[in-house]
C-alpha positions in Angstrom: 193.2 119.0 100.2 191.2 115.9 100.8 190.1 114.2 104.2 189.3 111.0 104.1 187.2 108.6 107.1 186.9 105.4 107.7 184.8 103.4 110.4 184.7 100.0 111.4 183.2 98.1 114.2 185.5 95.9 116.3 184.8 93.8 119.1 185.2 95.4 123.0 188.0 94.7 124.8 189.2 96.4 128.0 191.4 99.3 127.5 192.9 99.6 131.0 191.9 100.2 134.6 193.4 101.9 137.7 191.5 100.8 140.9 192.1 103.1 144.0 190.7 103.5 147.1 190.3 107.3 148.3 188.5 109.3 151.0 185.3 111.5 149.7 188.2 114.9 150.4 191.0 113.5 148.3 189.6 112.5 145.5 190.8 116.0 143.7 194.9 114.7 144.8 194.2 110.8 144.0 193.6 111.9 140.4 196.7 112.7 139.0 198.6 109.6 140.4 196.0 107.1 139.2 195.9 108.6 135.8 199.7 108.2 135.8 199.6 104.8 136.1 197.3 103.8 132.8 200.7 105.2 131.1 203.3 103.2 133.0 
């Protein structure tokens, strides 16, 4: 069996981005939800 790997450079472009606003306690709860919205 054989593996075979390529590179190339490509230019950067912005992936996605989830902006939220939380309180220093909930950060831990605010993950999950903002992290659900880069797949939506």
């Amino acid at each position: 069996m054989s593996l075979t790997v390529s590179t190339r450079t490509v230019a950067a472009m912005k992936l996605t981005a989830v902006r939220r606003q939380v309180a220093i306690g909930g950060v831990g709860t605010a993950w999950r939800p903002a992290l659900d919205k880069v797949w939506d």
